[in-house]
C-alpha positions as CSV (number, residue, x, y, z in Angstrom):
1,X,0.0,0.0,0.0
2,X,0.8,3.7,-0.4
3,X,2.3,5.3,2.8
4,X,3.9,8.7,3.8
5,X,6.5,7.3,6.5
6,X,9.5,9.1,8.5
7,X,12.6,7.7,7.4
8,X,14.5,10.0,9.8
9,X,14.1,12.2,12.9
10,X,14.4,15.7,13.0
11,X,14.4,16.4,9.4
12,X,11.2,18.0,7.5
13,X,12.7,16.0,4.5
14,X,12.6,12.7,6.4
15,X,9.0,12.0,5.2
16,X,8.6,10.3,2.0
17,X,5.8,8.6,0.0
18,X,6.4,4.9,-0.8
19,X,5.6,1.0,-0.5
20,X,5.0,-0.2,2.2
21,X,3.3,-4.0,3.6
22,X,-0.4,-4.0,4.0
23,X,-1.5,-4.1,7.6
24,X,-1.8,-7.9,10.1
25,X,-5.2,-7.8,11.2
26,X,-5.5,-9.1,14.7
27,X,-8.5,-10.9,16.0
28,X,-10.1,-7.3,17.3
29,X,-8.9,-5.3,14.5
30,X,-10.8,-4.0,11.9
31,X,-9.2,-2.9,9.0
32,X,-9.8,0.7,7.2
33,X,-10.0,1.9,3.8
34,X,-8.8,5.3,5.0
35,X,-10.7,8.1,2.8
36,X,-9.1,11.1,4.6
37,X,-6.9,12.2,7.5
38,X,-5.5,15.2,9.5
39,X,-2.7,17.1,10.6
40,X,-1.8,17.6,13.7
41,X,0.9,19.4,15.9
42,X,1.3,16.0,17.2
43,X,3.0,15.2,13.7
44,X,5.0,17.4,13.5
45,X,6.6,16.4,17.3
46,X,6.5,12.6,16.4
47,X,8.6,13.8,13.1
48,X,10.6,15.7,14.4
49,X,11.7,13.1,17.4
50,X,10.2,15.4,20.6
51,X,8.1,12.1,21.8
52,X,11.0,10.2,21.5
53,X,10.8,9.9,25.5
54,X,7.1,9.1,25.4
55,X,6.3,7.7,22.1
56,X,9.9,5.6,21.0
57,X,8.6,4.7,17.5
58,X,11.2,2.7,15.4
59,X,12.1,4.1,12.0
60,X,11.3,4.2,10.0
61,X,7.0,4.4,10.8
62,X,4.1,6.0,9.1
63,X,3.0,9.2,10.5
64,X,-0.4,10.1,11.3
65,X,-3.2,9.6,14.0
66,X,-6.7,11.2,12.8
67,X,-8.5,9.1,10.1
68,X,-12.4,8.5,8.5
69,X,-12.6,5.8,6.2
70,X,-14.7,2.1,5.7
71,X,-14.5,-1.3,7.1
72,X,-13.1,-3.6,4.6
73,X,-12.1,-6.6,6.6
74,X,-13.2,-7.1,10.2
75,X,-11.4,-9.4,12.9
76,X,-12.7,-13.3,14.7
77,X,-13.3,-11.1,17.2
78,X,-15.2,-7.9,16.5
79,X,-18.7,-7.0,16.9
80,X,-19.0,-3.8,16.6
81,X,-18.2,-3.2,13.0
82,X,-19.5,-5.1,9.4
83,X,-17.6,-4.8,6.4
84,X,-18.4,-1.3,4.0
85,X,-19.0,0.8,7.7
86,X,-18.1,4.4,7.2
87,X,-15.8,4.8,10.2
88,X,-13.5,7.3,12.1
89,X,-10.9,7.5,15.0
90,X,-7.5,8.3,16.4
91,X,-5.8,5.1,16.6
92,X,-3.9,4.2,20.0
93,X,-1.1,5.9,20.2
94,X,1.2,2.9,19.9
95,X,-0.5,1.7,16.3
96,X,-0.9,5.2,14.4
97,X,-0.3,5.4,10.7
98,X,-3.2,7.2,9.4
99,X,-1.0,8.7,6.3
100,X,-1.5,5.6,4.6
101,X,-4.2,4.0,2.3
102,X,-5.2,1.3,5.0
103,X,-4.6,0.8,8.7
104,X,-5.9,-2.2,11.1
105,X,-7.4,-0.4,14.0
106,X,-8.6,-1.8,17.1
107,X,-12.5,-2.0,17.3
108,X,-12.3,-0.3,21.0
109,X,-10.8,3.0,19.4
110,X,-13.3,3.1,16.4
111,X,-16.7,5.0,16.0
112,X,-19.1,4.9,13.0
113,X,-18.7,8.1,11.5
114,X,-21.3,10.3,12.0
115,X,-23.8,10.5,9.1
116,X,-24.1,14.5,8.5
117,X,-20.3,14.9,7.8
118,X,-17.8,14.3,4.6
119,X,-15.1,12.1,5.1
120,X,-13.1,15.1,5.1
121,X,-14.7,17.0,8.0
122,X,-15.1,13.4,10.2
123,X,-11.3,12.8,9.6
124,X,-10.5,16.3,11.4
125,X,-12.1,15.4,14.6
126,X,-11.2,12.8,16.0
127,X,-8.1,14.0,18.1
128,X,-9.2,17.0,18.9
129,X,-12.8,15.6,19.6
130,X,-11.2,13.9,22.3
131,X,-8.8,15.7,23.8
132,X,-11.8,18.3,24.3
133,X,-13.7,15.9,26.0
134,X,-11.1,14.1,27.8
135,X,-9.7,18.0,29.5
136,X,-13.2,19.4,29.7
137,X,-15.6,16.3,30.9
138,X,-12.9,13.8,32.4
139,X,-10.4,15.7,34.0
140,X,-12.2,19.4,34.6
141,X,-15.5,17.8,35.0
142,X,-17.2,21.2,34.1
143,X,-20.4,22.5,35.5
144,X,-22.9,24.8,34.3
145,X,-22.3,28.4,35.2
146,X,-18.2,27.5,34.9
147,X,-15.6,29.7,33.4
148,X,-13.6,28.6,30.7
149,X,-10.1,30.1,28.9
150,X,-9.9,28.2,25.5
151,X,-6.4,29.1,24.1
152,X,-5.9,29.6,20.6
153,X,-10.0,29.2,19.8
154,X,-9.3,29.6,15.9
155,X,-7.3,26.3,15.6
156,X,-8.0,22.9,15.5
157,X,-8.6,22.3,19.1
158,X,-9.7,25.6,20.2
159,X,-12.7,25.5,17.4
160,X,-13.6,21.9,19.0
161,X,-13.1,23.0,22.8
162,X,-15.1,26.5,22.5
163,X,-18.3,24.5,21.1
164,X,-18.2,21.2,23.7
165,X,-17.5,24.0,26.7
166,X,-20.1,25.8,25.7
167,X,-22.9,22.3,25.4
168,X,-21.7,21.7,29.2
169,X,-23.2,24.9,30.2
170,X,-19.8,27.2,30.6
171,X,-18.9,30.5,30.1
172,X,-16.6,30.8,27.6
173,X,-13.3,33.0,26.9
174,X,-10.9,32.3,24.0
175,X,-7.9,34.1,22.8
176,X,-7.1,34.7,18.8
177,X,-5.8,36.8,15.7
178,X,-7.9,39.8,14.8
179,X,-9.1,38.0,11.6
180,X,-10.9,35.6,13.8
181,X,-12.9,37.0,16.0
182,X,-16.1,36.8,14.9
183,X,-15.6,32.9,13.5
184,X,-15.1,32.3,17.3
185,X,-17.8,34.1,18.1
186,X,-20.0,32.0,16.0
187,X,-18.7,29.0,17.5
188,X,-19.7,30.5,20.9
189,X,-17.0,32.1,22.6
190,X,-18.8,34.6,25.0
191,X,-15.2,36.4,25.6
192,X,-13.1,36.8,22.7
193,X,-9.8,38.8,23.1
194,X,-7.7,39.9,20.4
195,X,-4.2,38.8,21.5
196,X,-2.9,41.3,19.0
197,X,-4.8,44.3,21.2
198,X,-4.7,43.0,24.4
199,X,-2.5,40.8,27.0
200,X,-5.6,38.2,27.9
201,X,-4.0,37.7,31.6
202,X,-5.0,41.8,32.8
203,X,-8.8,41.0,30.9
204,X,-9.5,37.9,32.4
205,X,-9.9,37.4,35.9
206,X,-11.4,34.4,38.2
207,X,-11.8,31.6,35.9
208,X,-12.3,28.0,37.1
209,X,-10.2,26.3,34.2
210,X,-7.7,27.1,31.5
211,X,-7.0,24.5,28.8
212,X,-3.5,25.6,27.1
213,X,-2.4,23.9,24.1
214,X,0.7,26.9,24.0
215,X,2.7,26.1,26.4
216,X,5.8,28.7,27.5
217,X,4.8,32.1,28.8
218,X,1.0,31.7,27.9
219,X,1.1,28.5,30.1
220,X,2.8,30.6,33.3
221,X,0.8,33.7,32.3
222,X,-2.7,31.6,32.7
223,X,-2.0,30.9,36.3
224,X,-3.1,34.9,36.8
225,X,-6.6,34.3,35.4
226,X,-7.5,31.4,37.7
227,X,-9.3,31.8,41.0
228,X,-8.9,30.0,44.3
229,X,-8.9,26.0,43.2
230,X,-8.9,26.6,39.5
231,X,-6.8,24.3,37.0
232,X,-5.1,24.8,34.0
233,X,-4.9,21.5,31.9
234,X,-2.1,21.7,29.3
235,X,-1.6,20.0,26.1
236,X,1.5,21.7,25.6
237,X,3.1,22.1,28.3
238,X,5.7,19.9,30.4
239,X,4.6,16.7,31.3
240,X,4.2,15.6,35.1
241,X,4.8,12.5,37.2
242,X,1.2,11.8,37.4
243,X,1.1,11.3,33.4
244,X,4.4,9.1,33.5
245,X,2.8,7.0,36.0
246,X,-0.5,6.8,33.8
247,X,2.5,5.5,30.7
248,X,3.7,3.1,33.2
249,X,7.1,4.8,32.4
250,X,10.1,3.6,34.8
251,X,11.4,5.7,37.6
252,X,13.8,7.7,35.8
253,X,11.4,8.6,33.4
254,X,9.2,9.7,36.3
255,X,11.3,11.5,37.4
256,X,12.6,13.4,34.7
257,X,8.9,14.3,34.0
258,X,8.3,15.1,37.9
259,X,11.2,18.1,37.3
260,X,10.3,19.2,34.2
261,X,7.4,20.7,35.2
262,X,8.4,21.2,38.8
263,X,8.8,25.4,38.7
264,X,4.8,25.5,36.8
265,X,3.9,23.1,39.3
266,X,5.3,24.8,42.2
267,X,3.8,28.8,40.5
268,X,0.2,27.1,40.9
269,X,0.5,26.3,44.4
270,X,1.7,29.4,45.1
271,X,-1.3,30.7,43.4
272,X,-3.7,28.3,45.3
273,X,-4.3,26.4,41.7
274,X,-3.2,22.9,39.8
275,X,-1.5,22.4,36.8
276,X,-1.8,19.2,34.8
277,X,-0.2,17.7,32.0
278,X,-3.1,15.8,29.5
279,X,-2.1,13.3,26.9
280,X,-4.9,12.0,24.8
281,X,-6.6,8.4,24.5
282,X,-7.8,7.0,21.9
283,X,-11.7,6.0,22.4
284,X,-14.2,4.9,20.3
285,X,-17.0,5.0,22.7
286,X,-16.2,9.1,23.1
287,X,-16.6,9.4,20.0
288,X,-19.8,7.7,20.4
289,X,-20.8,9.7,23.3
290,X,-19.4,13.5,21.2
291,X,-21.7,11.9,17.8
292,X,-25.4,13.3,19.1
293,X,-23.7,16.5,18.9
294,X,-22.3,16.9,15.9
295,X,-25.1,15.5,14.4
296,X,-27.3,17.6,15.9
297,X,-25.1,20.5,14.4
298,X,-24.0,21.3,18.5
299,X,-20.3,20.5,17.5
300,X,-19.2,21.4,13.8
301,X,-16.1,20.7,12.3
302,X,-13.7,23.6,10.9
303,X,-11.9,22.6,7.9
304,X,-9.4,25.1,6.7
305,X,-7.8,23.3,3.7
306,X,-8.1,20.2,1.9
307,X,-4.8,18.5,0.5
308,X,-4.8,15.2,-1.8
309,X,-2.6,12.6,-0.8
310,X,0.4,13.1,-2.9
311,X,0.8,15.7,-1.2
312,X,0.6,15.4,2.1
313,X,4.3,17.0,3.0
314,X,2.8,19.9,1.4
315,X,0.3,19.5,4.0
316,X,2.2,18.8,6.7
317,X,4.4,21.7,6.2
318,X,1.4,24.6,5.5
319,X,-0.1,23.5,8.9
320,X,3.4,23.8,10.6
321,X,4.0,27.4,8.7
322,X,0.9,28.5,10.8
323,X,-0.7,29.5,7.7
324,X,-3.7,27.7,8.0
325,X,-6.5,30.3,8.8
326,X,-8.7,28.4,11.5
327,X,-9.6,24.9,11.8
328,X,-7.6,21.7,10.6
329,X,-6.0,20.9,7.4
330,X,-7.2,17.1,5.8
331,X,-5.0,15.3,3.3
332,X,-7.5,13.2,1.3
333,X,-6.9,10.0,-0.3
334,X,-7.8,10.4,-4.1
């Protein structure tokens, strides 16, 4: 099968197109005809060897973890899914390979793909579907009436977060680019500010939960905005012991982890607030529970740009240019 795959780490010139074997189908796996799939920042990290720690993928791999596409070939053991079912998910983290034109999947991380969207817009959700849900409902457990700071509300997780914050009943800030304020708006940011007008730590004031997927001096500056008990839930920035423990990592993994984030731990108890590191799951039955609300039209996708295929370096470098104007960019199989 056709494949985009890193050859070598650190290079933007390490990902090439080629042959590579089908996929083994175990016993639970079901096995995609993938239509369409998305980029992430977590491809560009992966490619660029910054999970090496986390995420010690052999070269060389295929890259990519967002995908829609149908069933063709179904495992002994699966019940969930029937040959020709339109499907979408982020495969576990240890079996991505979305970049590809088929990928054995197991059923657990798999969702029918909801009926109102293209390929193209199902294939954009996925991670960021879930990291949403897993911050906001899992970790945060957010309440009506709560306060939430959505960094970055224009991008591919921020356009995601904004709308699920705003189903669970929250009051909503986000921060973005002059050109996208009123798209945010639409999606149902309550608070919009303009990072190019105004520093959003002296605007914002009390809020019960931050997600941050910036990391650096947005992360330290979001401690200001929380009140008394508030949390700020990071995608970006350093991971903690508690998430090294969740990998099962060894002790000196732990611990390198533990004093990474060890000074923005130690700001938020100064401040009387947590900080948390969140990496994603895969989870098909997530997905099942986010599907009522996109189809319902409660949670829309944002796609920015469509790229075929053959080029999906293209793709991969126009996302990490920033020049994507809001949403995700898809790479569709033609």
């Amino acid at each position: 099968m056709r494949a985009f795959t890193v050859e070598r780490y650190g290079d933007k010139t390490g990902v090439h197109a080629g042959e590579v074997p089908d996929p083994e189908v175990g016993a639970d796996d079901v096995l995609v005809l993938i239509q369409a799939a998305s980029i992430n920042p977590l491809d560009r990290m992966i490619r660029d060897g910054e999970m090496k720690a986390i995420l010690p993928y052999r070269v060389p791999f295929v890259l990519g973890n967002d995908l829609a596409g149908i069933v063709v070939e179904v495992g002994a053991a699966v019940t969930r899914f029937a040959v020709g079912d339109e499907v979408f998910a982020r495969p576990d983290k240890n079996r991505i390979g979305t970049f590809a034109e088929l990928i054995a999947v197991h059923q657990d991380d798999v969702a029918l793909k909801p009926a109102a969207l293209t390929m193209e817009e199902a294939a954009s959700l996925p991670l960021v579907a879930l990291t949403s849900w897993q911050v906001l409902v899992e970790r945060a457990r957010i309440q009506p009436g709560q306060k939430v700071l959505v960094h970055a509300g224009s991008g591919g997780l921020g356009t995601i977060a904004i709308q699920l914050a705003k189903q669970l009943g929250a009051h909503v800030a986000t921060t973005t680019s002059t050109a996208n304020v009123d798209l945010v708006k639409r999606l149902g940011a309550d608070v919009v500010v303009d990072y190019k007008k105004q520093a959003f730590e002296t605007v914002l004031h009390d809020y019960d939960v931050v997600l941050d997927s910036l990391g650096g001096k947005t992360l330290q500056k979001s401690l200001d905005v929380l009140k008394p008990g508030g949390q700020v839930i990071s995608v970006a920035g350093p991971p903690d012991a508690a998430f090294a423990r969740e990998l099962g990592a060894n002790p000196v993994i732990r611990l390198a982890m533990s004093a990474l984030s060890f000074r923005i731990r130690r700001s938020a108890r100064r401040r009387n607030v947590s900080y948390s590191f969140l990496f994603m799951k895969a989870s098909g039955d997530q997905l099942r529970e986010l599907t009522p609300l996109i189809e319902a039209g409660k949670i829309r996708p944002v796609v920015d740009t469509v790229f075929p295929f053959e080029s999906a370096r293209e793709a991969l470098a126009y996302a990490e240019a920033g020049r994507a104007k809001a949403g995700k960019v898809v790479v569709k199989m033609t």
